[in-house]
Backbone as JSON Lines, residues from 0, in Angstrom:
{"i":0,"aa":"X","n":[37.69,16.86,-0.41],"ca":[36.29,17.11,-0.3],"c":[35.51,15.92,-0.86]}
{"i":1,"aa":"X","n":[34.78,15.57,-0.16],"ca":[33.74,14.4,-0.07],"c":[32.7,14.68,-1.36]}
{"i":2,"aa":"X","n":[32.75,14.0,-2.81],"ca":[31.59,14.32,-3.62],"c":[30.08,13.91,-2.96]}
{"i":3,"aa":"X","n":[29.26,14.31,-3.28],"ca":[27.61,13.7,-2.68],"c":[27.13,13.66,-4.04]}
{"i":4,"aa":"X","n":[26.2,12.61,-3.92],"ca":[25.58,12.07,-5.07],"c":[24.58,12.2,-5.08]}
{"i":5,"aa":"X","n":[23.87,12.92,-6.42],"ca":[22.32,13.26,-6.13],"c":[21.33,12.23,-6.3]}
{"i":6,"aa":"X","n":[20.32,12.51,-5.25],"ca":[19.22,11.86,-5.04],"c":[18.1,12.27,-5.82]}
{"i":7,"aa":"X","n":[17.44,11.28,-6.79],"ca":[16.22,11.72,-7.38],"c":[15.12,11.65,-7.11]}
{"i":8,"aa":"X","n":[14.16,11.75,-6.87],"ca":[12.72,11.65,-6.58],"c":[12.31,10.87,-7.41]}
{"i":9,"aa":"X","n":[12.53,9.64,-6.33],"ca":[11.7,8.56,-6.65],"c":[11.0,7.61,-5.62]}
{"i":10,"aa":"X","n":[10.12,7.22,-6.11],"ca":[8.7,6.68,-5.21],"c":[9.79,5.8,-4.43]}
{"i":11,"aa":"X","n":[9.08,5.09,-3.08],"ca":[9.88,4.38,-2.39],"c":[9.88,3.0,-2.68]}
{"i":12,"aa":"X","n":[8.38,2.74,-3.3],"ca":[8.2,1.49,-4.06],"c":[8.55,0.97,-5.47]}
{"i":13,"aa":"X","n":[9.18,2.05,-6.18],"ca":[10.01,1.74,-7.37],"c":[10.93,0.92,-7.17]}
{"i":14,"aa":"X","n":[11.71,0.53,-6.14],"ca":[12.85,0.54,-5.81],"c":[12.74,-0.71,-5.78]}
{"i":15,"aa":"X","n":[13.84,-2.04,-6.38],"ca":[13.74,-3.55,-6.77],"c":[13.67,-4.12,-5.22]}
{"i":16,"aa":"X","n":[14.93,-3.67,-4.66],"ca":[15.3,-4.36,-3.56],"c":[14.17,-4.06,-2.31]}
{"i":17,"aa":"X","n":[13.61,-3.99,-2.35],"ca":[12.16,-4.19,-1.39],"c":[11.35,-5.55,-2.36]}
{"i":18,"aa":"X","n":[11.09,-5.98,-0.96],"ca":[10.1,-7.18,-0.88],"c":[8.66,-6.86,-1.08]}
{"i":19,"aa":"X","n":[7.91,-7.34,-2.23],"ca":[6.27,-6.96,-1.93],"c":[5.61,-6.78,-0.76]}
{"i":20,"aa":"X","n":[6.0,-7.57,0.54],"ca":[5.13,-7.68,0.92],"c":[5.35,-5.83,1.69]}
{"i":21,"aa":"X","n":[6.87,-5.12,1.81],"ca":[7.01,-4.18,2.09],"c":[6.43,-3.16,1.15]}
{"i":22,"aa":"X","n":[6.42,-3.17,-0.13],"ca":[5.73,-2.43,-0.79],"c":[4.45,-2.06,-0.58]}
{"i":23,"aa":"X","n":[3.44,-3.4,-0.49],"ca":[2.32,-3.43,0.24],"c":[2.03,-2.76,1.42]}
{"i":24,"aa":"X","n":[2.89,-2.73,2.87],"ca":[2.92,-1.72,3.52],"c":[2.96,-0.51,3.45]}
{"i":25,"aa":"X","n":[4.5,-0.15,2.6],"ca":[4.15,1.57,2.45],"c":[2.63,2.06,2.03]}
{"i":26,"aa":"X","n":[2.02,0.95,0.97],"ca":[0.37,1.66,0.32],"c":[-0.27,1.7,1.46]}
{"i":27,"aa":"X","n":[-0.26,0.43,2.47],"ca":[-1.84,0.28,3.49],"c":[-1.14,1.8,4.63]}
{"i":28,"aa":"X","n":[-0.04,1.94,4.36],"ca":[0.46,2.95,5.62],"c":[-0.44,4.45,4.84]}
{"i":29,"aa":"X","n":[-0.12,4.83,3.89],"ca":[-0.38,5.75,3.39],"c":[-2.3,5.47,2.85]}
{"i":30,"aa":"X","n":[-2.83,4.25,3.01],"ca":[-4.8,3.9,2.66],"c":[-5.31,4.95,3.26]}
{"i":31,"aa":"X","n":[-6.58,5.96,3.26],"ca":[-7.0,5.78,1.23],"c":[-6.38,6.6,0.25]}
{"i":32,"aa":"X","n":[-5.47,7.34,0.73],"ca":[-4.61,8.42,0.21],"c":[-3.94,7.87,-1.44]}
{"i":33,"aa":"X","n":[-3.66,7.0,-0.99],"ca":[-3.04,5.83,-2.27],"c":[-3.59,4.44,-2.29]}
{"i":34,"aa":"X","n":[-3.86,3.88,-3.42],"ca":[-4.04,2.38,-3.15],"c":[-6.09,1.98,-3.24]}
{"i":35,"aa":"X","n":[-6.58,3.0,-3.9],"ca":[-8.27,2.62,-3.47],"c":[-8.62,2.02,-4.61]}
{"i":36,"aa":"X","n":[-7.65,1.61,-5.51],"ca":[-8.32,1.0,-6.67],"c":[-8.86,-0.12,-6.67]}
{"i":37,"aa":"X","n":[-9.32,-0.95,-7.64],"ca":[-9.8,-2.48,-7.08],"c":[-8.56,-3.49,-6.44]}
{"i":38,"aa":"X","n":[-7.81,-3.73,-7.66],"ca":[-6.64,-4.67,-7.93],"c":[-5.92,-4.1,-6.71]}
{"i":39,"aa":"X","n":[-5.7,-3.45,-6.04],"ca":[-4.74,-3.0,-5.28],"c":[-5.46,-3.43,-3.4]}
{"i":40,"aa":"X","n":[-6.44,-2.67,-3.64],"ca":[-7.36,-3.28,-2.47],"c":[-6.87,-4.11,-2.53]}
{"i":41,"aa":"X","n":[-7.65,-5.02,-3.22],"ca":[-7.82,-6.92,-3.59],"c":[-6.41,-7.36,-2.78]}
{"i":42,"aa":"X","n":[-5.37,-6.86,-3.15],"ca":[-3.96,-7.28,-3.21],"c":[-4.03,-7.13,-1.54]}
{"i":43,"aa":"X","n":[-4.29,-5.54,-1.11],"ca":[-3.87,-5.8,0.43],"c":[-4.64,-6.63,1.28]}
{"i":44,"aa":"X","n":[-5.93,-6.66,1.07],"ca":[-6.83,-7.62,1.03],"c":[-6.06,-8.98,1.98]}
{"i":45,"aa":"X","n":[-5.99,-9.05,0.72],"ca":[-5.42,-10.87,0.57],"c":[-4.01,-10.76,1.41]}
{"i":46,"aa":"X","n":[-3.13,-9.88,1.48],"ca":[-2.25,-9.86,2.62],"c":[-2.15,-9.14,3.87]}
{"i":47,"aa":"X","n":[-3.62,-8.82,4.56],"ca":[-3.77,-8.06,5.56],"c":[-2.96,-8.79,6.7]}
{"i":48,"aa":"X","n":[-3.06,-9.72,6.69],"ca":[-2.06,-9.95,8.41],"c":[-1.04,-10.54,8.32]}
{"i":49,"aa":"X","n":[-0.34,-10.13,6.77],"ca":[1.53,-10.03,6.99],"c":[1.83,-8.64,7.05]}
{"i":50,"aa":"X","n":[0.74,-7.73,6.76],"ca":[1.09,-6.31,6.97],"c":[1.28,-5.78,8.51]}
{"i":51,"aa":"X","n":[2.33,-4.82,8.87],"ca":[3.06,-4.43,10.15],"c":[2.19,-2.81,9.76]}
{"i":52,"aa":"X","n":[0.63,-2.42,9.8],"ca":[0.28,-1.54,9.79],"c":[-0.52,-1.27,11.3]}
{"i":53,"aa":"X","n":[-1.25,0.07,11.33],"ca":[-1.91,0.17,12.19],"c":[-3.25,-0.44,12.2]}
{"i":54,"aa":"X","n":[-4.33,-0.69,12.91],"ca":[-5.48,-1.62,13.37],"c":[-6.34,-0.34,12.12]}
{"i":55,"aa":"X","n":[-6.25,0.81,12.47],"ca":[-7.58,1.33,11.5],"c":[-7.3,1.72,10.69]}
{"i":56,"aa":"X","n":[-5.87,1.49,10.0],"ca":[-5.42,1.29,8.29],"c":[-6.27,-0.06,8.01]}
{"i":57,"aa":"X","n":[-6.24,-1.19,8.67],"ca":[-6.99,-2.59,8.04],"c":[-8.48,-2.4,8.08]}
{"i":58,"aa":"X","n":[-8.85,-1.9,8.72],"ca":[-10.3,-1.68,8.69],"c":[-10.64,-0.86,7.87]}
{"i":59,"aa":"X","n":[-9.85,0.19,7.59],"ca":[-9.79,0.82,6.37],"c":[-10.12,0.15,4.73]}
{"i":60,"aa":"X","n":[-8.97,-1.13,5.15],"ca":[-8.57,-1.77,3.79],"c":[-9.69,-2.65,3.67]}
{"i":61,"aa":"X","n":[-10.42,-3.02,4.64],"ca":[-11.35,-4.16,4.71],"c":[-12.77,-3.54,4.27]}
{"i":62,"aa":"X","n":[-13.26,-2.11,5.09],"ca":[-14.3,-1.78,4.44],"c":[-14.26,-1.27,2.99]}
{"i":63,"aa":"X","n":[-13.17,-1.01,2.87],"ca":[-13.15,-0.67,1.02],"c":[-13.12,-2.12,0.41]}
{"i":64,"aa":"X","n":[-12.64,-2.74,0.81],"ca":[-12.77,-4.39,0.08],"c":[-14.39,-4.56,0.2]}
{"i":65,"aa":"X","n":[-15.01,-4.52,1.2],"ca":[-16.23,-4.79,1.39],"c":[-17.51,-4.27,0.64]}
{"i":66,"aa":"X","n":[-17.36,-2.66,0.48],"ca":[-17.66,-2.2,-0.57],"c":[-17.73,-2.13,-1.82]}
{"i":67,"aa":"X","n":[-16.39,-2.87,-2.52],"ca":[-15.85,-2.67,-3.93],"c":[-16.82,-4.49,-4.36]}
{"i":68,"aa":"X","n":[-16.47,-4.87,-3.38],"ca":[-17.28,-6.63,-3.91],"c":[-19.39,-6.37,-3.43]}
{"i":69,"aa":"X","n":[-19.52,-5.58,-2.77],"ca":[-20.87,-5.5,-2.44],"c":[-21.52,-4.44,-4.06]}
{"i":70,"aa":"X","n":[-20.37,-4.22,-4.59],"ca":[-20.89,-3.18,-5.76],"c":[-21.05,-1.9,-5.66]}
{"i":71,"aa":"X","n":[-20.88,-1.02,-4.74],"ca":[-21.15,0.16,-3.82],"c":[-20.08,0.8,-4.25]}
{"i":72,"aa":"X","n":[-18.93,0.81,-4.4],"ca":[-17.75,1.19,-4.83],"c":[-17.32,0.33,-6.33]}
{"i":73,"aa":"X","n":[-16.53,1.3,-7.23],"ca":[-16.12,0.85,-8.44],"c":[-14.5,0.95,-8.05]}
């Protein structure tokens, strides 16, 4: 009989062996649900078109960027 090894609940982005820029995806996949803070925006921000997301996740990410620097958003 085959042992199975338990799986814990853990975030998908904890995990070393992912690349930022994949980390960054899972957040803009899951925007505004996760990810509306400044520093985090900022971050996808600045890597919107290495991200493999959908067109109105970035517009997403862009009007919250747009907001958070116009002062409108904290």
């Amino acid at each position: 009989m085959q042992k199975t090894k338990k799986l814990h609940n853990a975030i998908f982005w904890d995990y070393e062996k992912y690349s930022e820029n994949k980390k960054f995806e899972r957040v803009a996949l899951l925007f505004p649900q996760v990810g509306r803070d400044k520093k985090t925006v900022e971050k996808l921000y600045k890597n919107i078109d290495k991200l493999k997301i959908p067109e109105n996740n970035k517009k997403l990410i862009k009007l919250y960027y747009e907001l958070i620097h116009s002062g409108e958003l904290s």
